[in-house]
C-alpha positions as a Markdown table, in Angstrom:
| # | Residue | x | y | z |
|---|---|---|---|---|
| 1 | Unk | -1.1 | 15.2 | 10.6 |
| 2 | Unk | 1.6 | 13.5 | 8.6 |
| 3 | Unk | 1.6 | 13.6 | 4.7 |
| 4 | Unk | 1.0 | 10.4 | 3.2 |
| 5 | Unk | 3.4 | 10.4 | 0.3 |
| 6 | Unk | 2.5 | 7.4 | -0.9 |
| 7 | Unk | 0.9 | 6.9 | -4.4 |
| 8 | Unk | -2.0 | 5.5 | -4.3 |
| 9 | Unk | -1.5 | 1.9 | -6.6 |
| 10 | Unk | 1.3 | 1.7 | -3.5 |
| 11 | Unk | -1.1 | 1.9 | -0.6 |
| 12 | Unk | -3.3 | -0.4 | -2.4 |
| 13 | Unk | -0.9 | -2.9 | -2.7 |
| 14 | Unk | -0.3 | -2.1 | 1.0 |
| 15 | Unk | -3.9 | -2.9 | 1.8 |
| 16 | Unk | -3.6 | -6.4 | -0.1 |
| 17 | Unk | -0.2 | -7.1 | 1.9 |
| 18 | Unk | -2.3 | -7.1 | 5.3 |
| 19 | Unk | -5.1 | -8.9 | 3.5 |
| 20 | Unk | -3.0 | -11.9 | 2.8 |
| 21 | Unk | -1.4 | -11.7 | 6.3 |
| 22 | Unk | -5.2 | -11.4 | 7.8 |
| 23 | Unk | -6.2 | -15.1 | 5.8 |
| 24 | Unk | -3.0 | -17.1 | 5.8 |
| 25 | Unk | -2.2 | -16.4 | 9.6 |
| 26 | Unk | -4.2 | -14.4 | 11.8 |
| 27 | Unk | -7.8 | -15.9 | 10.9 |
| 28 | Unk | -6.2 | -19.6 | 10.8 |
| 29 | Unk | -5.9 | -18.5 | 14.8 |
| 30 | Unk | -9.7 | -17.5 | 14.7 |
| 31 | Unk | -12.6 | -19.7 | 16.0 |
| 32 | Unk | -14.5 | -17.4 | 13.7 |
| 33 | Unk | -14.0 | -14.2 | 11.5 |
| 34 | Unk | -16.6 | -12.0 | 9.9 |
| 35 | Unk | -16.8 | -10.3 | 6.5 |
| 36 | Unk | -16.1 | -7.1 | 5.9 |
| 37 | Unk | -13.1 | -6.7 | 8.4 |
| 38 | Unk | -10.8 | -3.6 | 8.9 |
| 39 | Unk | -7.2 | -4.9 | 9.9 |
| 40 | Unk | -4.7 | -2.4 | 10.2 |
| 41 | Unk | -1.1 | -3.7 | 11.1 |
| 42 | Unk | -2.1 | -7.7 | 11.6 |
| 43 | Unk | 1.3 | -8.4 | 12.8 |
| 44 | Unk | 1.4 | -6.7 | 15.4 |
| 45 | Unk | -1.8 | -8.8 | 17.0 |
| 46 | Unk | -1.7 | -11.1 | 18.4 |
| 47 | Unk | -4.1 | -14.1 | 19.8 |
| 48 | Unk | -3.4 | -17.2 | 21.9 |
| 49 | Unk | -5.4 | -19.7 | 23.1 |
| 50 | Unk | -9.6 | -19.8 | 21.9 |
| 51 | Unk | -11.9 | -19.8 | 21.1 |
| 52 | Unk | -11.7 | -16.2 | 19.8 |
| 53 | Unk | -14.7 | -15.4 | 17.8 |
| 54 | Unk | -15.0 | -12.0 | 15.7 |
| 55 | Unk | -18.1 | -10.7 | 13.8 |
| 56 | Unk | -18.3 | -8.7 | 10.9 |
| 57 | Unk | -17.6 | -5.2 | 9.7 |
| 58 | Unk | -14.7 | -5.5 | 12.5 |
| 59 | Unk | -12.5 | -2.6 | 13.1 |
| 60 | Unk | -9.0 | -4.2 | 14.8 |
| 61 | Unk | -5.7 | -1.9 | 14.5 |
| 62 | Unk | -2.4 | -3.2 | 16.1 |
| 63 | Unk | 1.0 | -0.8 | 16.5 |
| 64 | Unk | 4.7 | -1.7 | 17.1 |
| 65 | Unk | 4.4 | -0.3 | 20.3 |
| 66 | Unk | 1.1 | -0.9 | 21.5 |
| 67 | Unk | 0.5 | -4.8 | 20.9 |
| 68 | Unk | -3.0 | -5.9 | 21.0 |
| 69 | Unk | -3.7 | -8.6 | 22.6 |
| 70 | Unk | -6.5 | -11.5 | 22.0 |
| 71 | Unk | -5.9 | -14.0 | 25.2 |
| 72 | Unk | -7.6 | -17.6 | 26.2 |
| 73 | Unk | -5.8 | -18.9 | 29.1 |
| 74 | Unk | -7.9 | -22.5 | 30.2 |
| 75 | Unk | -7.3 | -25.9 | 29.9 |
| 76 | Unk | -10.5 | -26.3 | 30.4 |
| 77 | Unk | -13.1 | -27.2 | 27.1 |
| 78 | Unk | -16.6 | -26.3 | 26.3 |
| 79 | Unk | -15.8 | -22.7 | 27.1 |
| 80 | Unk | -16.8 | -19.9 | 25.6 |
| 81 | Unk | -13.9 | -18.0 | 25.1 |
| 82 | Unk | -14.1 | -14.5 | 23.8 |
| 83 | Unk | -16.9 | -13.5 | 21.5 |
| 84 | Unk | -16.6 | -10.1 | 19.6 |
| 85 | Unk | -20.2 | -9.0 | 17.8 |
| 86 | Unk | -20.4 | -6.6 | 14.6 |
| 87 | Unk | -19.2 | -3.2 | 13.7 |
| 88 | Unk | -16.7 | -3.2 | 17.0 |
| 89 | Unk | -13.8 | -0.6 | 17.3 |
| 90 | Unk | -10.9 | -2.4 | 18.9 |
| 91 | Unk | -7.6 | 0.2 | 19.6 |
| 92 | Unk | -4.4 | -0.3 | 19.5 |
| 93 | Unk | -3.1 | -1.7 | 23.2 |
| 94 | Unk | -6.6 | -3.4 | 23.8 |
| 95 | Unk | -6.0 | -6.7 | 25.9 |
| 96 | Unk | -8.6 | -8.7 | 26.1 |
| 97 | Unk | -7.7 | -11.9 | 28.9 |
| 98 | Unk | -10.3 | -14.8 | 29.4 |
| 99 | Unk | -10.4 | -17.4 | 31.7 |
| 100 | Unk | -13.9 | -18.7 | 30.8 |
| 101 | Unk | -16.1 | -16.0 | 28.7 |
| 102 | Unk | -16.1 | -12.9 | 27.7 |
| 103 | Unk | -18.8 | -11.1 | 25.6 |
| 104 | Unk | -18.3 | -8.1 | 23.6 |
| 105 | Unk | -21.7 | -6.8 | 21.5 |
| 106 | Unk | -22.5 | -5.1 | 18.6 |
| 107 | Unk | -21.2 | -0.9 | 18.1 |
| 108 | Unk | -18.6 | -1.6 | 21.3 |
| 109 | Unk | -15.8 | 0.9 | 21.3 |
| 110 | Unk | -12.4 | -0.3 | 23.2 |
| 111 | Unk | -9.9 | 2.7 | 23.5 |
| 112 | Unk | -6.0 | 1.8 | 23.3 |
| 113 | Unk | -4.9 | 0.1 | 26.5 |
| 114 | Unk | -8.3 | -0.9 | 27.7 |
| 115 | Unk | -8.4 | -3.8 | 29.6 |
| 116 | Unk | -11.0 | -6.3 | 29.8 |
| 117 | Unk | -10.6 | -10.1 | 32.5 |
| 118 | Unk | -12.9 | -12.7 | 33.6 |
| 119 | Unk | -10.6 | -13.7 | 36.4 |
| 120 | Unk | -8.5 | -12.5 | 39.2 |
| 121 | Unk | -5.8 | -14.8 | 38.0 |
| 122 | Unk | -4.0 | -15.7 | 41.3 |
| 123 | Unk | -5.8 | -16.3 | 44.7 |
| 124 | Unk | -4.9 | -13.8 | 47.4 |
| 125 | Unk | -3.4 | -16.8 | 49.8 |
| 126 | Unk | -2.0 | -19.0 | 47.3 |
| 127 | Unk | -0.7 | -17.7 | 44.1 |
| 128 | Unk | 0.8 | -20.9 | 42.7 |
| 129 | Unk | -2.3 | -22.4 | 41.5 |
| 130 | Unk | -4.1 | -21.3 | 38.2 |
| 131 | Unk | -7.6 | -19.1 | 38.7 |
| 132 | Unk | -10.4 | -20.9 | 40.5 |
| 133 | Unk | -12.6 | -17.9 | 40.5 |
| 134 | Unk | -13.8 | -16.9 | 36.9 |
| 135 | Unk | -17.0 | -14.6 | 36.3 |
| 136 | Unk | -18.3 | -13.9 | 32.6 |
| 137 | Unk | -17.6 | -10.4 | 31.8 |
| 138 | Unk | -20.6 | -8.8 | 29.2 |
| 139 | Unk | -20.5 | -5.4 | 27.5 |
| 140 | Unk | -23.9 | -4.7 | 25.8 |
| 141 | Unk | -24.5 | -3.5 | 22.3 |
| 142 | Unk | -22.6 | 0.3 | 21.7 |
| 143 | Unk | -20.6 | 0.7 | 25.2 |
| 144 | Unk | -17.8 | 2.8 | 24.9 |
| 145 | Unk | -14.5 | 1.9 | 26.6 |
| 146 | Unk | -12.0 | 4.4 | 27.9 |
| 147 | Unk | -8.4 | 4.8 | 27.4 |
| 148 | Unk | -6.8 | 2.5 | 30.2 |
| 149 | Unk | -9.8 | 2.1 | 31.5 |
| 150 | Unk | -10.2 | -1.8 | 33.4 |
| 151 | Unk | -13.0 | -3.8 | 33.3 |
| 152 | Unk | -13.2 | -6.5 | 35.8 |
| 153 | Unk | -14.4 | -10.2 | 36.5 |
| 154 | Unk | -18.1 | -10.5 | 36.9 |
| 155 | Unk | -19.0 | -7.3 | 35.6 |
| 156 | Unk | -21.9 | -6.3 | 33.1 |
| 157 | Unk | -21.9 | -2.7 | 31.0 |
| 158 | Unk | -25.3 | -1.8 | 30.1 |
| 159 | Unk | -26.2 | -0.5 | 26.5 |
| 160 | Unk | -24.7 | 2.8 | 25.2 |
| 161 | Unk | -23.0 | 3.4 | 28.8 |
| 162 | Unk | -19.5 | 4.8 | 28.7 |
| 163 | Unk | -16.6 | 4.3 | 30.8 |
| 164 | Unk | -14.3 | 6.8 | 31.3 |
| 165 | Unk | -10.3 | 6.7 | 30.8 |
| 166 | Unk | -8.4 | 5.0 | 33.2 |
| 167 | Unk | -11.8 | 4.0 | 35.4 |
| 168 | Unk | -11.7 | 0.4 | 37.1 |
| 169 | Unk | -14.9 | -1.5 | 36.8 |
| 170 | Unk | -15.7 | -3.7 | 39.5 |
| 171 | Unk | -19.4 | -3.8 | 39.4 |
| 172 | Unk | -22.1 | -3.9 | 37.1 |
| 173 | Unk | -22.6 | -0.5 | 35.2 |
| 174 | Unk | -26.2 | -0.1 | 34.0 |
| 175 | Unk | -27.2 | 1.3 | 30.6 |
| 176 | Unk | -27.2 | 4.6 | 29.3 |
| 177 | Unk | -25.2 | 6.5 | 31.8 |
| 178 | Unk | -21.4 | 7.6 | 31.9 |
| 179 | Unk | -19.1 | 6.0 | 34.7 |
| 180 | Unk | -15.6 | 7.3 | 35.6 |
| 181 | Unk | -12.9 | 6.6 | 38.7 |
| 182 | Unk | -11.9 | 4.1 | 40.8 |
| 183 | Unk | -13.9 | 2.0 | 41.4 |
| 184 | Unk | -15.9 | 3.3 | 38.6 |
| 185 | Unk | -19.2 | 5.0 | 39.5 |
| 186 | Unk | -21.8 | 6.4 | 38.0 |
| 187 | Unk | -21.8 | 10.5 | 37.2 |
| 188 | Unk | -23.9 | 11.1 | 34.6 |
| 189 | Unk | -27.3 | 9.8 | 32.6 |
| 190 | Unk | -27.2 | 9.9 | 29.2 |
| 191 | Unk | -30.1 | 12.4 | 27.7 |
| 192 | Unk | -33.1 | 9.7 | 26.6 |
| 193 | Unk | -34.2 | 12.8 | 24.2 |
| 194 | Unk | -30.8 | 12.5 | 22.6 |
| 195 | Unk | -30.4 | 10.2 | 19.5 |
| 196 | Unk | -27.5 | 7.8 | 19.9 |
| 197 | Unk | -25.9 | 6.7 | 16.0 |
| 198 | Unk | -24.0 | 3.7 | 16.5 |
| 199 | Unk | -21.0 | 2.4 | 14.5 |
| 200 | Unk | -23.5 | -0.1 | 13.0 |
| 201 | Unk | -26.0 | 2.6 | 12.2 |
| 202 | Unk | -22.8 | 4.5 | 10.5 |
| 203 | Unk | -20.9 | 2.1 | 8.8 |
| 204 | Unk | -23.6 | -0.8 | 7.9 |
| 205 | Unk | -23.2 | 0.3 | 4.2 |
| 206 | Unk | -20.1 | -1.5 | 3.3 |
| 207 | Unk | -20.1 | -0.6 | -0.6 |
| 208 | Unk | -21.3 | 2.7 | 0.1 |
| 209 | Unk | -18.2 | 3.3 | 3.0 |
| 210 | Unk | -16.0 | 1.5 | 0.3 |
| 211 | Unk | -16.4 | 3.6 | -2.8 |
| 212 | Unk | -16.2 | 7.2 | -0.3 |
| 213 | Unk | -12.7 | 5.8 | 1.1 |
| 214 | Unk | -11.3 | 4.8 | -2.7 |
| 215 | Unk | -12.6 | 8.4 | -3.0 |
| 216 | Unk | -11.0 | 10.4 | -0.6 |
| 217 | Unk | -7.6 | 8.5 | -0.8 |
| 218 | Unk | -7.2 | 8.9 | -4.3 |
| 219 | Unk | -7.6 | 13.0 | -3.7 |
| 220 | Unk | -5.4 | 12.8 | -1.1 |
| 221 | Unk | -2.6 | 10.9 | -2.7 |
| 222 | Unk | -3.1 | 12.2 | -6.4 |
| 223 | Unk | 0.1 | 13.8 | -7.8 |
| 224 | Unk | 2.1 | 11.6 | -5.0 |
| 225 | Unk | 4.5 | 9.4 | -7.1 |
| 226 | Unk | 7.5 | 6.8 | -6.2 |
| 227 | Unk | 10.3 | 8.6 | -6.2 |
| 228 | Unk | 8.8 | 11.1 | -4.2 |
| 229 | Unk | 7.5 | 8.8 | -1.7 |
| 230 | Unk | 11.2 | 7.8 | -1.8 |
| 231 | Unk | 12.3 | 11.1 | -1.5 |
| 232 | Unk | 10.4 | 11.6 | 1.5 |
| 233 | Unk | 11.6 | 8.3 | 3.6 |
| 234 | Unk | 15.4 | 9.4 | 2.5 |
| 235 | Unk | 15.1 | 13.2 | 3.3 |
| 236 | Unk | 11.9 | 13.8 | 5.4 |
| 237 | Unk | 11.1 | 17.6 | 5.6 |
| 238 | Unk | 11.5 | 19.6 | 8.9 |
| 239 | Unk | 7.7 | 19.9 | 10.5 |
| 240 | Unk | 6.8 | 23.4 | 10.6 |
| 241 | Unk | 6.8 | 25.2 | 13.9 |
C-alpha cells in the first residue's frame, strides 16, 4: 500500500474540495441525493440524462481511468430513470445505462466495470432506430455485483445473491444463492444458518463511522508535514523489492 504523506489539515481540505465539487455540479445533475454521501474523485463521474436518483449513506468513487458512468438515454417522460437506495457501494468503472428504469436497493455492492442495461439498444434487423424493447432491470436489497460482471434487460437479482466476475445475466437470479458464467447460472446457495451483515447493518452509524475515520487518519498521517509531502511528489522513494 502507498504512503499517504499528506498532513492531515491537507487531506481535510482535500475532503472539502470534492465536497464543494459534489454540491455545485454533480448533485445540480441529480434528480435526488441523500445525506451522508461518500464521493471520492466527483470529477471523474459522470451523469447524463435522468432522472438519476441516489439515497443516503452513498458510497460512489470515480478514477481517471476508470470513469463511472450514470446514463439516461430517452426522450421519453414519466420514466423512472435510475433509482439508487441507501448504504450502496458503487466502484470505480460502474456504468449504469437506462432506457426506461432501473432499480438498485439498499446494501447493493457494484464492483469496478460492472454493467447494468434495461435495453438491448439496437434491434438485430434494423439498427438505425433507437431501442423499442426496454425491460426494468431490479437488484434487491444487499446483491453483490462482480467485477465485469453484466446484468441484462428484464432481469431481477434476488436479495443477498451474488454474481460472480465477469458473469452475464440474462435471466432472473433468485435470492440467496451465488451465480457465475455465461449466461450466469446458479452454483451455489447461500448457508440460511449463516448471518448476512449488510453495509447498512455496518455503516448505519454515521457519527459513530465518522469520529473512527477522523481517528485512524489522524494516526496515520501524524508526523507527515508539507514539505515532506512535497518532498515525496518531487523525489518519490524506490518501493522495496
Amino acid at each position: 500500500m502507498i504512503k499517504d504523506n499528506r498532513p492531515y489539515y491537507l487531506k481535510k481540505a482535500w475532503y472539502r474540495l470534492q465536497d464543494f465539487y459534489v454540491r455545485h455540479y454533480l448533485e445540480p445533475q441529480l434528480a435526488g441525493l441523500g445525506s451522508n454521501s461518500f464521493i471520492v474523485k466527483p470529477w471523474h463521474i459522470e451523469v447524463f440524462g435522468g432522472p438519476v436518483r441516489i439515497g443516503s449513506h452513498i458510497t460512489l468513487l470515480g478514477c481517471s481511468d476508470k470513469k463511472t458512468r450514470l446514463t439516461v438515454w430517452s426522450d421519453r417522460s414519466g420514466i423512472d430513470g435510475i433509482t439508487i437506495g441507501d448504504h450502496v457501494l458503487i466502484s470505480p468503472g460502474v456504468r449504469i445505462s437506462a432506457a426506461n428504469s432501473i432499480s438498485i436497493a439498499d446494501s447493493c455492492m457494484l464492483a469496478s466495470h460492472a454493467y447494468i442495461t434495461d435495453s438491448d439498444w439496437h434491434g438485430i434487423y434494423d439498427r438505425s432506430l433507437p431501442p423499442t424493447v426496454v425491460s426494468r432491470v431490479v437488484l434487491e436489497e444487499n446483491v453483490w455485483v462482480g467485477d465485469s460482471a453484466i446484468v441484462c434487460k428484464g432481469v431481477t437479482i434476488g436479495k443477498n445473491s451474488i454474481i460472480g466476475a465477469g458473469a452475464v445475466v440474462t435471466t432472473d437470479i433468485p435470492a440467496n444463492v451465488v451465480a457465475v458464467g455465461n449466461p450466469a447460472r446458479v452454483i451455489k446457495q447461500l448457508d440460511p444458518d449463516e448471518e448476512i451483515i449488510t453495509r447498512k447493518d455496518r455503516y448505519s452509524d454515521t457519527e459513530k463511522m465518522t469520529q473512527l475515520l477522523n481517528t485512524t487518519e489522524k494516526e496515520s498521517l501524524d508526523g507527515n508535514t508539507l514539505w515532506g509531502w512535497i518532498r515525496s511528489c518531487l523525489f518519490p522513494k524506490k518501493a522495496k523489492p
